[in-house]
Backbone as CSV, one residue per row, in Angstrom:
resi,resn,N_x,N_y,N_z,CA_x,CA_y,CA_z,C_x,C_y,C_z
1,UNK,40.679,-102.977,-94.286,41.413,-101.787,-93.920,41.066,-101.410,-92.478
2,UNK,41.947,-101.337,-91.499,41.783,-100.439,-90.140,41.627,-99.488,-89.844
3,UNK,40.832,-98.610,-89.354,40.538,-97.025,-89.336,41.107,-96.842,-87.958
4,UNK,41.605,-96.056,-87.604,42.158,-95.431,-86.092,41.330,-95.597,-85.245
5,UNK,41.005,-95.400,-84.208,40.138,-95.188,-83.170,39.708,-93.317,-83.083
6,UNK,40.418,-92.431,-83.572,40.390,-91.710,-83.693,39.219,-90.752,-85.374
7,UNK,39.347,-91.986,-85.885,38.730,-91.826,-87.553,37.358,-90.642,-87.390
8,UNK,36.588,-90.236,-88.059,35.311,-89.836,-87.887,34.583,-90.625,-87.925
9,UNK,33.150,-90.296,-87.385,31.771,-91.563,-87.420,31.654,-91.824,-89.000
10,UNK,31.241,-92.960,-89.463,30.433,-93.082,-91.155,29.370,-92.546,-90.953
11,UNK,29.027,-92.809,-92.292,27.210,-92.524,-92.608,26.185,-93.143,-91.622
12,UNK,26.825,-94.464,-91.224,25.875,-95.558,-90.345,25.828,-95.263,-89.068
13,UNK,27.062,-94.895,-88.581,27.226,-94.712,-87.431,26.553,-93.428,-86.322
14,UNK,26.326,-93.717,-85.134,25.464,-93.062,-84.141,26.494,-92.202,-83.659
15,UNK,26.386,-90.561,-83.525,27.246,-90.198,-83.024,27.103,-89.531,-81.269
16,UNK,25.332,-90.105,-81.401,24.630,-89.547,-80.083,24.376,-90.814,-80.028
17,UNK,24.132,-90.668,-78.844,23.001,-91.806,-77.865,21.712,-91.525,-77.787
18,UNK,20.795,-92.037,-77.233,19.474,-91.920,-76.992,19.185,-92.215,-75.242
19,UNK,18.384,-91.389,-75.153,18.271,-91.030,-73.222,17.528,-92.024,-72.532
20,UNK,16.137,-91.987,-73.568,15.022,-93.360,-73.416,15.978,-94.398,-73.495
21,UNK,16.215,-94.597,-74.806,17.036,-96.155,-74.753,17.893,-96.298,-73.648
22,UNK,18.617,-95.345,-73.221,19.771,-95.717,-72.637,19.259,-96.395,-71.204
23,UNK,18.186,-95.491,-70.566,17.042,-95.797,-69.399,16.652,-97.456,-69.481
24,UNK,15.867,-97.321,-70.763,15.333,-98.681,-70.942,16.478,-99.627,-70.930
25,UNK,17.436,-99.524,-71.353,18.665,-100.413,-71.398,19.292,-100.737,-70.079
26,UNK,19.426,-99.849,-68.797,19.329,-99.921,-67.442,18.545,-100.844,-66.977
27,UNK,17.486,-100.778,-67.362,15.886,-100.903,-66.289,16.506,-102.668,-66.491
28,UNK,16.833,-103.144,-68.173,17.088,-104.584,-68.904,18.342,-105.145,-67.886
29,UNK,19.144,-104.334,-67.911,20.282,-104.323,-67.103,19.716,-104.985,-65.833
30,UNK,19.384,-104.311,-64.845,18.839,-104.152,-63.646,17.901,-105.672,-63.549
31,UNK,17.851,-106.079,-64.728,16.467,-107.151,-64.458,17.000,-108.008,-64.785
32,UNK,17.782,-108.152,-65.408,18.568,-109.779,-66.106,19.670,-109.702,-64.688
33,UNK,19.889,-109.089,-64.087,21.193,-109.166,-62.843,20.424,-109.319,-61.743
34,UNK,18.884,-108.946,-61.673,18.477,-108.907,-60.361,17.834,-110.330,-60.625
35,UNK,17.225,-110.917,-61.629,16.722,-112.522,-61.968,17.799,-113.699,-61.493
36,UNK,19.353,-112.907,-62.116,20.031,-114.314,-61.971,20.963,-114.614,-60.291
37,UNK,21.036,-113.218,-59.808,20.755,-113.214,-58.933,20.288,-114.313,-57.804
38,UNK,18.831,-114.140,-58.150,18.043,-115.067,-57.893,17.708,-116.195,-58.037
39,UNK,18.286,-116.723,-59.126,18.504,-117.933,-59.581,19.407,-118.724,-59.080
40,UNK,20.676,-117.680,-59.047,22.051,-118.233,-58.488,21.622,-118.709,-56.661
41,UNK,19.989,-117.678,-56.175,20.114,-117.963,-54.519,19.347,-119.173,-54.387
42,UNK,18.604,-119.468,-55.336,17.679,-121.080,-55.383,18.377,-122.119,-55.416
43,UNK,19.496,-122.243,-55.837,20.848,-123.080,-55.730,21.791,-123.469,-54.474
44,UNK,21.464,-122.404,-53.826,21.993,-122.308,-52.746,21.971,-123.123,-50.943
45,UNK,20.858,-123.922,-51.339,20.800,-125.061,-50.614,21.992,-126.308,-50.832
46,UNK,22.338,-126.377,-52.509,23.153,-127.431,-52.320,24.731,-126.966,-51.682
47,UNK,24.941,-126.266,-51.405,26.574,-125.578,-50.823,26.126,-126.345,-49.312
48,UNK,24.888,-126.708,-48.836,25.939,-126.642,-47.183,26.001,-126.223,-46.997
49,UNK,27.007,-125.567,-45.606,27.163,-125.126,-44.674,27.912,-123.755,-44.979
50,UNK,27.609,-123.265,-46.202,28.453,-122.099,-47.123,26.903,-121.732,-47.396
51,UNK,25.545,-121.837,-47.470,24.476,-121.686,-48.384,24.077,-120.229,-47.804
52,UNK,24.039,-120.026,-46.514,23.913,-118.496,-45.722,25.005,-117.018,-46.327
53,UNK,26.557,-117.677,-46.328,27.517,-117.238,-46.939,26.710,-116.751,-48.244
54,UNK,26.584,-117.657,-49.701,26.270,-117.534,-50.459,25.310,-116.755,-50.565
55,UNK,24.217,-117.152,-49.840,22.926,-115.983,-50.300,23.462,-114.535,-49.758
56,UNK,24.108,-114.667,-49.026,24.547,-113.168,-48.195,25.549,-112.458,-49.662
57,UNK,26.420,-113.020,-49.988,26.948,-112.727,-51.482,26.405,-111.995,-52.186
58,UNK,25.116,-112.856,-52.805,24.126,-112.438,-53.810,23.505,-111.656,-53.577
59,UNK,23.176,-110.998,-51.955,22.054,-110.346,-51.532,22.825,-109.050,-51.913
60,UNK,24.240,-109.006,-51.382,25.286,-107.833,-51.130,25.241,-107.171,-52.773
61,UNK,25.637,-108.190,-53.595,25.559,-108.279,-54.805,25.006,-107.620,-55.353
62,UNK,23.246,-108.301,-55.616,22.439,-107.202,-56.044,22.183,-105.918,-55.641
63,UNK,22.161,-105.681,-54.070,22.235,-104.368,-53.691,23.242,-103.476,-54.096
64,UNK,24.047,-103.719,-54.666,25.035,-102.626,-55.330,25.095,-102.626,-56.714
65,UNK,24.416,-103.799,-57.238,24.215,-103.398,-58.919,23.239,-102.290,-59.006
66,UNK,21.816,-102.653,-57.704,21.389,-101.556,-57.796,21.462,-100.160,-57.803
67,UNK,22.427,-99.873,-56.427,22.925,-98.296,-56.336,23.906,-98.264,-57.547
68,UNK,24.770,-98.731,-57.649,25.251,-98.561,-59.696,24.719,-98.297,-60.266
69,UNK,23.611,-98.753,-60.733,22.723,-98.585,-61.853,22.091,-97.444,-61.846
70,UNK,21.558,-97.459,-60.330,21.100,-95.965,-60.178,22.048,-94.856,-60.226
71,UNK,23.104,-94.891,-59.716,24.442,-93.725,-60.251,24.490,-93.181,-61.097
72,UNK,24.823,-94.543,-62.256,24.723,-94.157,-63.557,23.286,-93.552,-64.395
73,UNK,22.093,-94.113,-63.905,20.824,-93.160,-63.889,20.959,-91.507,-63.873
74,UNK,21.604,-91.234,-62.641,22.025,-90.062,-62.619,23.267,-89.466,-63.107
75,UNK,23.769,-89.630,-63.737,24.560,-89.041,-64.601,25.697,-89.332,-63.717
76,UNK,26.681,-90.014,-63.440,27.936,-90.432,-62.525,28.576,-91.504,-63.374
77,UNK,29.581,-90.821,-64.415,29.872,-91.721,-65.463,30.781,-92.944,-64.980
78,UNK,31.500,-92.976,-63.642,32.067,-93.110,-63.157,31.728,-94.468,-62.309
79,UNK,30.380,-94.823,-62.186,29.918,-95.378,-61.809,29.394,-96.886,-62.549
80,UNK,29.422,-96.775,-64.445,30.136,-97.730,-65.536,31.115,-98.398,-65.281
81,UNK,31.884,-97.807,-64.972,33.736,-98.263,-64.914,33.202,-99.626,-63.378
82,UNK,32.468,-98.861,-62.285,32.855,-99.546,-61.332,32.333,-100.306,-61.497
83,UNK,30.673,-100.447,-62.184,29.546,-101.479,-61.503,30.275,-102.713,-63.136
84,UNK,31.358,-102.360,-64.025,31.466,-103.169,-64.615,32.972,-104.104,-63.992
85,UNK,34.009,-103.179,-63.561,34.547,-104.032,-62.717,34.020,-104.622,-61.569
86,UNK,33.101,-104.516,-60.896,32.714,-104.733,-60.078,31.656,-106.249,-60.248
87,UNK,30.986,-106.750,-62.029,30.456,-107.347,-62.306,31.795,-108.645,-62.655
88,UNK,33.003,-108.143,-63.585,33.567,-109.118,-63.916,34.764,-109.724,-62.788
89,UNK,34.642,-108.911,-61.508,35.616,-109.501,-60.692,34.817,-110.165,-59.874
90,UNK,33.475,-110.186,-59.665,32.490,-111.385,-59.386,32.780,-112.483,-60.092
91,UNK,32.709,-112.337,-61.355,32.269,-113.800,-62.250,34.237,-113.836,-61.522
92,UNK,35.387,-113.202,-61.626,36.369,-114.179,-61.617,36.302,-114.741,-60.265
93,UNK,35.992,-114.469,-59.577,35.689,-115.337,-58.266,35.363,-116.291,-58.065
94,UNK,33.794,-116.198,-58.088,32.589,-117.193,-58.679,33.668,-118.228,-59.448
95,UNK,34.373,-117.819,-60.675,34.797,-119.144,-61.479,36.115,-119.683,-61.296
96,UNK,36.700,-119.007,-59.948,37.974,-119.531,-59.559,37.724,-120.539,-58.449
97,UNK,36.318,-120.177,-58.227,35.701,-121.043,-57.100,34.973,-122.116,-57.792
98,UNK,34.830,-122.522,-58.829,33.779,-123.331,-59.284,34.576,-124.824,-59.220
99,UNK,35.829,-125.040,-59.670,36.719,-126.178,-59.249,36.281,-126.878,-58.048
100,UNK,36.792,-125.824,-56.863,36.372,-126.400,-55.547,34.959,-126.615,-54.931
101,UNK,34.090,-125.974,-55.728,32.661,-126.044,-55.434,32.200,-127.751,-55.934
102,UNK,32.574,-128.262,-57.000,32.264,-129.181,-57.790,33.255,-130.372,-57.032
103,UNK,34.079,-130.158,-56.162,34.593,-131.114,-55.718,33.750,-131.261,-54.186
104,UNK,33.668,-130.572,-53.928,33.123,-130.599,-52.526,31.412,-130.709,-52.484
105,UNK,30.708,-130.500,-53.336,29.228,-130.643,-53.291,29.276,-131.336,-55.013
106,UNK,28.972,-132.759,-54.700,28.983,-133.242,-55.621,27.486,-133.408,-56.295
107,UNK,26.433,-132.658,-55.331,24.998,-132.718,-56.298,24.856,-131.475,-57.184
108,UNK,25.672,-130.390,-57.172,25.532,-129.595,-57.884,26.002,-129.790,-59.678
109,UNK,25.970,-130.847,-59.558,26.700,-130.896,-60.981,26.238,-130.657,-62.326
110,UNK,24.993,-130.731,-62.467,24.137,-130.442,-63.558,23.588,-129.076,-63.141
111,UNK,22.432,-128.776,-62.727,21.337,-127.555,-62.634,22.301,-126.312,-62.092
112,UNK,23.265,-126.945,-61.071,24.227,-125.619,-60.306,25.153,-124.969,-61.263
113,UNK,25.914,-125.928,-61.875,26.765,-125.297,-62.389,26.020,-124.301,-64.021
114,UNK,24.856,-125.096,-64.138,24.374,-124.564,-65.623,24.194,-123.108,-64.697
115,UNK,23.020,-122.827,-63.771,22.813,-121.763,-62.919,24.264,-120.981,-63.072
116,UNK,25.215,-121.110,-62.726,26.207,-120.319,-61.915,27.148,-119.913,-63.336
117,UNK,27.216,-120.808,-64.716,27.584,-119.971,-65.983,26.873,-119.540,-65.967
118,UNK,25.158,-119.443,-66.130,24.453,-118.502,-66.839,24.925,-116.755,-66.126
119,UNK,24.669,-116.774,-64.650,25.273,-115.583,-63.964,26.114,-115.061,-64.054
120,UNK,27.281,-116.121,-64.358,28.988,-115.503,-64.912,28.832,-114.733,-66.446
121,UNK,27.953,-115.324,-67.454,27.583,-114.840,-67.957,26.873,-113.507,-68.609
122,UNK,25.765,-113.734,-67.766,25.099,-112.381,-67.726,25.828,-111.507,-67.063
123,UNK,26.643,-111.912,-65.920,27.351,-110.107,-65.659,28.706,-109.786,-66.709
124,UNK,29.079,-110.692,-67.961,29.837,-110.325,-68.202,29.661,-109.749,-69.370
125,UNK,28.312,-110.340,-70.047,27.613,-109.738,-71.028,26.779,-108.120,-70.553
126,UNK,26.330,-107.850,-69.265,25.810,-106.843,-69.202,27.218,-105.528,-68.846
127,UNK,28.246,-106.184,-68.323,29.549,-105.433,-68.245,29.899,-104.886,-69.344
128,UNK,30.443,-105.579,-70.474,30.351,-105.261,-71.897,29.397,-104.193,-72.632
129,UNK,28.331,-104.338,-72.231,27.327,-103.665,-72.487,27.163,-102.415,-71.858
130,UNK,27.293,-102.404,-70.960,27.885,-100.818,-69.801,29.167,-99.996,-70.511
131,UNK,29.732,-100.706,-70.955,30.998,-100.109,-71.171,31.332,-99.936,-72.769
132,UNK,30.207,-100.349,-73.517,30.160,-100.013,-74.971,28.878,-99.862,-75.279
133,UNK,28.203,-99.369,-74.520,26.448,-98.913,-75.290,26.408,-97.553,-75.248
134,UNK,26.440,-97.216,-76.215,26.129,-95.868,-76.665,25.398,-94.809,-75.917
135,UNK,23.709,-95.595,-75.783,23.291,-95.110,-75.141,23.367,-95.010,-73.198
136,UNK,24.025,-95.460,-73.125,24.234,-95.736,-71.788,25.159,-94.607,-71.834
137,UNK,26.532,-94.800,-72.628,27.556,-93.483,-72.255,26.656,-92.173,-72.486
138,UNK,25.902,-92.365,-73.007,25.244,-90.918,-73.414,24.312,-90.439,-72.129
139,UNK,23.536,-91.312,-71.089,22.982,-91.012,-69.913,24.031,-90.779,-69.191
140,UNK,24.861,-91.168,-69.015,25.985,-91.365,-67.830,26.688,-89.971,-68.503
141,UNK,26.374,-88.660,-69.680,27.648,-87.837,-69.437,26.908,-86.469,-68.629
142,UNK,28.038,-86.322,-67.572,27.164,-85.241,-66.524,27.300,-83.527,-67.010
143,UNK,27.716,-83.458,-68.608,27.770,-81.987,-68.714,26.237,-82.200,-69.901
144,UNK,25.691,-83.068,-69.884,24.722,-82.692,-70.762,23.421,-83.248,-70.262
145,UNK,23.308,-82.757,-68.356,22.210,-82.994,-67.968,21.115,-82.060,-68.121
146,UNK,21.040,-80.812,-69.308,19.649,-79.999,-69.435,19.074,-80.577,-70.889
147,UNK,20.084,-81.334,-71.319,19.727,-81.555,-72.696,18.612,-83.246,-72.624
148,UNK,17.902,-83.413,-73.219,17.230,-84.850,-72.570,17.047,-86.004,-73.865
C-alpha cells in the first residue's frame, strides 16, 4: 500500500532530528569528501599536462564543501540544496570526462579510474545524505536556533 507524502509519521518513525547527530554527521561528511579529495589529487600525476588543472579542481572543490558544510553548521538551510547540487554536478563532469580521460592517458586505467568512481561516488552518496538525513534537516532549520 502507498501512503502520500503527506501521511502522518508511524510509531517508528523520527519526527525530530538530533543536533549532535546531525553535527557528527557533518564532521563524517566533511571527512569522507575532504579524504577523497585527496585521493582523487594523488592521481593526478598521471593526467599530464592537465595534473595542475586537476589539483586546482580538487583544491577549489574541497574549499567549498567546506564553507557548505559550515553554512549548513550554521543553520543556512539553503546551503543543502547547493553543496548537494554542487556535489552531483561535479561527479557529472568528472564522468562525462572519464571517456576522454581513458583515451588520452592510457596508464590510468586500473588505480585512476577505481580512485575517480570511488569520489563520484562518495559525493553522490554524501549528496543523498544532505538532502534526506533527518538530522541534518533538523541543524540546517534557522527558526529553531534557541532550541539545541
Amino acid at each position: 500500500m502507498v501512503t502520500p507524502l503527506t501521511s502522518p509519521p508511524k510509531s517508528w518513525q523520527r519526527t525530530r532530528g538530533n543536533r549532535l547527530a546531525g553535527r557528527v554527521w557533518l564532521l563524517v561528511i566533511f571527512v569522507c569528501l575532504t579524504t577523497m579529495n585527496y585521493a582523487a589529487g594523488l592521481i593526478a600525476p598521471l593526467f599530464g599536462a592537465v595534473a595542475s588543472l586537476y589539483c586546482g579542481t580538487l583544491l577549489i572543490a574541497s574549499f567549498w564543501n567546506a564553507v557548505l558544510l559550515l553554512a549548513i553548521g550554521f543553520q543556512h538551510n539553503w546551503a543543502r540544496f547547493a553543496l548537494a547540487a554542487f556535489l552531483l554536478g561535479f561527479d557529472a563532469v568528472t564522468l562525462l570526462l572519464i571517456p576522454e580521460i581513458m583515451i588520452r592517458h592510457r596508464l590510468l586505467k586500473d588505480e585512476g579510474i577505481q580512485v575517480i568512481t570511488l569520489l563520484c561516488s562518495t559525493n553522490a552518496l554524501a549528496a543523498a545524505f544532505l538532502l534526506y538525513s533527518i538530522d541534518i534537516r533538523w541543524i540546517a532549520r534557522p527558526n529553531d536556533a534557541g532550541n539545541a
